[in-house]
C-alpha positions in Angstrom: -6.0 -11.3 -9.1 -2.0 -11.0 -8.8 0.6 -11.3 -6.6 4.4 -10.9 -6.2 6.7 -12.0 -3.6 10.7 -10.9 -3.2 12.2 -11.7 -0.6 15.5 -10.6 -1.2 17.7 -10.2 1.7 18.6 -6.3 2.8 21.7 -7.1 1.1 22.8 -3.2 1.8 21.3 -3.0 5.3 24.7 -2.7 6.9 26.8 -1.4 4.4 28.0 2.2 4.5 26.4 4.6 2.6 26.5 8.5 3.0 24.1 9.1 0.6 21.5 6.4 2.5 22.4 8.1 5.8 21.7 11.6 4.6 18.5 10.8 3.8 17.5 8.8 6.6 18.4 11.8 8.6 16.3 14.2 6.2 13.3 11.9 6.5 13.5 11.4 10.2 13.6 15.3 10.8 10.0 15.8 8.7 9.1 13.0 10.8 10.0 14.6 14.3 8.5 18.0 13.3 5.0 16.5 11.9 4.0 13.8 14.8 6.7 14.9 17.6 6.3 19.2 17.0 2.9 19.5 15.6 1.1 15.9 17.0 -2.5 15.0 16.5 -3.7 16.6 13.4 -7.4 16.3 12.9 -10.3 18.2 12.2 -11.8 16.7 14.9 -8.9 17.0 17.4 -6.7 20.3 17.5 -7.5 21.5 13.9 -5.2 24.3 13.9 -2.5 21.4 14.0 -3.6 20.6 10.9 -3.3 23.6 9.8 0.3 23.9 11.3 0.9 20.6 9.4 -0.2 21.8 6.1 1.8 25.2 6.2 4.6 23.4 7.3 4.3 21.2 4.7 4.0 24.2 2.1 6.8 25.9 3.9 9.3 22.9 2.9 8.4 22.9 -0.5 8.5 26.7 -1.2 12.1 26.2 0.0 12.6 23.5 -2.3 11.6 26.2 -5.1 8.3 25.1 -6.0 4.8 27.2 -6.1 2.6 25.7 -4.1 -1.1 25.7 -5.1 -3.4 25.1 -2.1 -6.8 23.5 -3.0 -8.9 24.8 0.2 -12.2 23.4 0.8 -14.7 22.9 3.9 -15.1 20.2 6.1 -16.9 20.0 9.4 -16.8 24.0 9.7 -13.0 24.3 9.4 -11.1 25.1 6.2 -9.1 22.5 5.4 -6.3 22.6 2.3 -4.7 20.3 0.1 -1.1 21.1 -1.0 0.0 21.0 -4.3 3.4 21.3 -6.6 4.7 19.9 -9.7 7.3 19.8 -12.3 6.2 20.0 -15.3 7.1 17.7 -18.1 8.5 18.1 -21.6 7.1 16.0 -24.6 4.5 14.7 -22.9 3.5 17.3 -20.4 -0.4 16.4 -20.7 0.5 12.9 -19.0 0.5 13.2 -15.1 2.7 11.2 -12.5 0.7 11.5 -9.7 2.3 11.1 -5.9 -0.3 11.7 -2.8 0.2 11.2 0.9 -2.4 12.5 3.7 -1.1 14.2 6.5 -3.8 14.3 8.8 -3.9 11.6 11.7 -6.7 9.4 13.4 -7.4 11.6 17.3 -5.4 11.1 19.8 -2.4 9.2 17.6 0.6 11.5 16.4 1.2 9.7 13.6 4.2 9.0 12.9 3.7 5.7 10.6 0.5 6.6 9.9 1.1 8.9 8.3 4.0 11.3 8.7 6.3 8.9 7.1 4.3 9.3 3.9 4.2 13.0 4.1 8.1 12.7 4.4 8.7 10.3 1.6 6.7 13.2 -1.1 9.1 15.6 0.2 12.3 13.7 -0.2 10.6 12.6 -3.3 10.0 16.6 -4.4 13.4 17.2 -3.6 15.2 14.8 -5.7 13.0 16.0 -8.4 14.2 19.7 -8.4 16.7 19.2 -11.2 14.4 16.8 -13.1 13.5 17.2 -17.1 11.0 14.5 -16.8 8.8 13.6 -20.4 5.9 13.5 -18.5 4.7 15.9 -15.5 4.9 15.0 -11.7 2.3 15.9 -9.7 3.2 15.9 -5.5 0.1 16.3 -3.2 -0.3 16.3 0.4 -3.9 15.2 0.9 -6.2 16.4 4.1 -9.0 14.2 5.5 -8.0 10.8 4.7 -8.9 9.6 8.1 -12.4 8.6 9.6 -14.8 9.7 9.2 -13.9 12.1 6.5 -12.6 8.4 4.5 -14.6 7.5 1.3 -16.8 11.0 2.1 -16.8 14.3 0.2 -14.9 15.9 2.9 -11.9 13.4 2.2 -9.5 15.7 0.8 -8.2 13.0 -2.4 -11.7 12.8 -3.4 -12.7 16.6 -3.7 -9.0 16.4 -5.4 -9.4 13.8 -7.5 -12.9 14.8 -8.8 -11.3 18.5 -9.6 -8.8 16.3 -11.8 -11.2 14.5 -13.8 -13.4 18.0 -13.9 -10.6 19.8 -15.5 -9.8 16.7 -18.1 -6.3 15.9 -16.7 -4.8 12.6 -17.8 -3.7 11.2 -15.0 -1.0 8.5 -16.0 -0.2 6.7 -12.5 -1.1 7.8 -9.2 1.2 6.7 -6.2 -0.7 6.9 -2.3 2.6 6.8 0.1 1.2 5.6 3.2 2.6 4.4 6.2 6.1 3.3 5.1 8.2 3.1 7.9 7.7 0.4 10.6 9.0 -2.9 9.9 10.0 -6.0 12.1 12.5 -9.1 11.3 10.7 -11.3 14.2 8.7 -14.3 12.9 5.1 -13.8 13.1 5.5 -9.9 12.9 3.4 -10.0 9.8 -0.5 -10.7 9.3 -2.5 -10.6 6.3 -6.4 -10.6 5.3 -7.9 -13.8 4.9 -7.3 -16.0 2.9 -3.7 -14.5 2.2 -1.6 -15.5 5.1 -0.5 -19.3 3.8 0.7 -17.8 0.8 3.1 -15.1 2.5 6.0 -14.4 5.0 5.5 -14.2 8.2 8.0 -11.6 8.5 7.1 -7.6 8.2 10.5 -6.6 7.0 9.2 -5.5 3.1 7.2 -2.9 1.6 4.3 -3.5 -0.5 2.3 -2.1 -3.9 -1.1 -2.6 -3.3 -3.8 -2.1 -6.4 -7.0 -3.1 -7.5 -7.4 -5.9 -10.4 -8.4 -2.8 -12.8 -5.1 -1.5 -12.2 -3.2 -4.5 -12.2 -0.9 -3.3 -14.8 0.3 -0.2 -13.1 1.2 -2.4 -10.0 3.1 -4.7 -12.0 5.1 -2.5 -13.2 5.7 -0.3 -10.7 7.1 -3.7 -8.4 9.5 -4.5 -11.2 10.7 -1.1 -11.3 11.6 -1.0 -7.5 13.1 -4.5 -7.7 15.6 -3.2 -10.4 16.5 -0.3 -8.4 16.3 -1.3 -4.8 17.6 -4.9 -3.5 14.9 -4.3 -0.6 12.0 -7.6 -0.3 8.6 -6.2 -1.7 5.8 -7.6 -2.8 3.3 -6.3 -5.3 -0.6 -7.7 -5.4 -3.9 -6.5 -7.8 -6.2 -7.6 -5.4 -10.1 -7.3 -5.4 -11.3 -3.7 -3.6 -13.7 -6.0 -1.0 -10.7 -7.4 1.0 -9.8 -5.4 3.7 -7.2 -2.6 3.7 -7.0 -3.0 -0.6 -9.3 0.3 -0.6 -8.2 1.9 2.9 -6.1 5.1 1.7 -5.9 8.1 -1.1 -5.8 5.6 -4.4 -9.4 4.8 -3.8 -10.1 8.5 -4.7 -8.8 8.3 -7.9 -10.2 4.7 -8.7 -13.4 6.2 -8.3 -12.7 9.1 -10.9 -11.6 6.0 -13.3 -7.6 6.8 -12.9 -4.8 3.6 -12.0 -3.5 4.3 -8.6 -1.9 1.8 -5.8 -0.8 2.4 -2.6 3.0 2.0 -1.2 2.5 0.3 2.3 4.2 -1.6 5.2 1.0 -2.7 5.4 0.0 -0.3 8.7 -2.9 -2.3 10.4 -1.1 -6.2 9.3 2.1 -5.4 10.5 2.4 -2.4 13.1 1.2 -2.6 16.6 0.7 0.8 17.2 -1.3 2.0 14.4 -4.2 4.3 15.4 -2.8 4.8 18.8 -1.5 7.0 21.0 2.2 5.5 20.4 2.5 5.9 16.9 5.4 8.1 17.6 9.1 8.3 15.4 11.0 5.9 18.0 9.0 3.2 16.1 10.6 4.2 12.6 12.8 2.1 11.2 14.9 4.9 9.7 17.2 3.4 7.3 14.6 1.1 5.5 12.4 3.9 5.4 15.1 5.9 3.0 15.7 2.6 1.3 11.8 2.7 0.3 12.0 6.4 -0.9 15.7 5.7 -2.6 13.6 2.8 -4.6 10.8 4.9 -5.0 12.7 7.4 -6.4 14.0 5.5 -9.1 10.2 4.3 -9.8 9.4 7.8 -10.5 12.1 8.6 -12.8 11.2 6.2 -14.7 7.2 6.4 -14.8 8.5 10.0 -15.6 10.8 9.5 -18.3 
């Protein structure tokens, strides 16, 4: 087991920054469209939303350049997609960067934490990549099904992805789950953890954390010292054992099962943010600016797992 506290202050929090802003603006938009436009997107609960969610989500990255490869598949009686691009690498093409976030939602909630903010992250993410030479090849996948009671089943849309990955022989490096990345809270308290965790932590949900199991404990590590050089936001970083609760509870777990390193980038949904899985998981609970913070760090992270 590992963990890694920074608690750095948000040294930049009120300084300008055009850049920053931009962003922020970008990622709020995607946000809007996804859990304010579009809403509840579930097999189980207007399923052509999901499929207004997914072609959305292809139509932003066709107009970011990319060819998009759609990996459809059935669940529940409905066709279902996940959404692929990539950029592919130079010397070490054969070597994949993996980035996933699902962008189906639990019924009734919109989503906007959980997860629309992930879904907005890979396509800031995609963008800043555009120009990229990277050594190695990024992969960017929006995932369908993650949410009960597709989760850990072959209709979960990382799994049936996943298992096509390890089916084909594909070396995946490092795969990074984005999910739920944008609610955060400076109030004492605002933070919870999993037993035993808590007397070991802050109380205060104001960071973002990488979350792995102890097999991938390596790929965590170094993915928390590469934000921490590029981002003066407080993270934390843990290799935790799969039992404890919310360790396992998004895409990565797909590809630990097919034997790949994954973690999961997290506000930590469930410990931190009182509206997840409800009805008022809606964008006036994003914390905008932190949330482009996260992807400006993340960012970074990528270039470098890249090359």
């Amino acid at each position: 087991m590992w963990i890694h506290l920074s608690t750095d202050a948000d040294r930049e929090l009120l300084c300008e920054d055009a850049g920053l802003e931009w962003l922020a603006r970008q990622l709020q938009q995607d946000v809007e469209v996804l859990a304010g436009q579009i809403g509840p997107r579930s097999v189980l609960d207007q399923p052509e939303k999901l499929t207004q969610a997914a072609q959305y989500i292809q139509h932003r990255l066709e107009g970011l350049g990319y060819s998009v490869v759609r990996q459809e598949y059935a669940a529940w009686g409905q066709r279902v997609a996940n959404v692929a691009v990539e950029r592919p690498g130079g010397s070490r093409k054969n070597q994949i960067i993996l980035l996933g976030a699902h962008y189906d939602t639990v019924p009734g909630s919109p989503g906007a934490d959980d997860n629309a903010t992930g879904v907005a992250a890979l396509l800031a993410l995609a963008e800043r990549l555009t120009q990229a030479q990277p050594s190695r090849t990024v992969r960017l996948v929006a995932f369908a099904n993650e949410e009960p009671p597709f989760f850990q089943t072959n209709a979960m849309g990382a799994l049936v992805y996943a298992q096509q990955c390890r089916n084909r022989g594909e070396h995946i490096s490092a795969m990074l789950s984005l999910e739920s990345l944008g609610y955060y809270s400076d109030l004492p308290g605002s933070q919870q953890y999993p037993t035993p965790f808590g007397w070991m932590a802050p109380s205060v949900g104001n960071f973002i954390a990488f979350i792995s199991n102890q097999r991938s404990e390596l790929l965590v590590r170094q993915v928390t010292a590469m934000f921490e050089r590029a981002e003066t936001f407080a993270c934390a970083g843990a290799a935790l054992p799969e039992l404890v609760p919310g360790v396992a509870f998004s895409d990565h777990w797909a590809f630990w099962r097919q034997g790949y390193p994954a973690l999961m980038v997290t506000d930590t949904a469930m410990y931190r943010n009182p509206f997840y899985h409800t009805a008022q998981d809606k964008p006036e609970t994003i914390d905008w600016r932190r949330l482009a913070r996260v992807v400006r760090g993340l960012t970074a992270v990528v270039q470098e797992l890249a090359g």
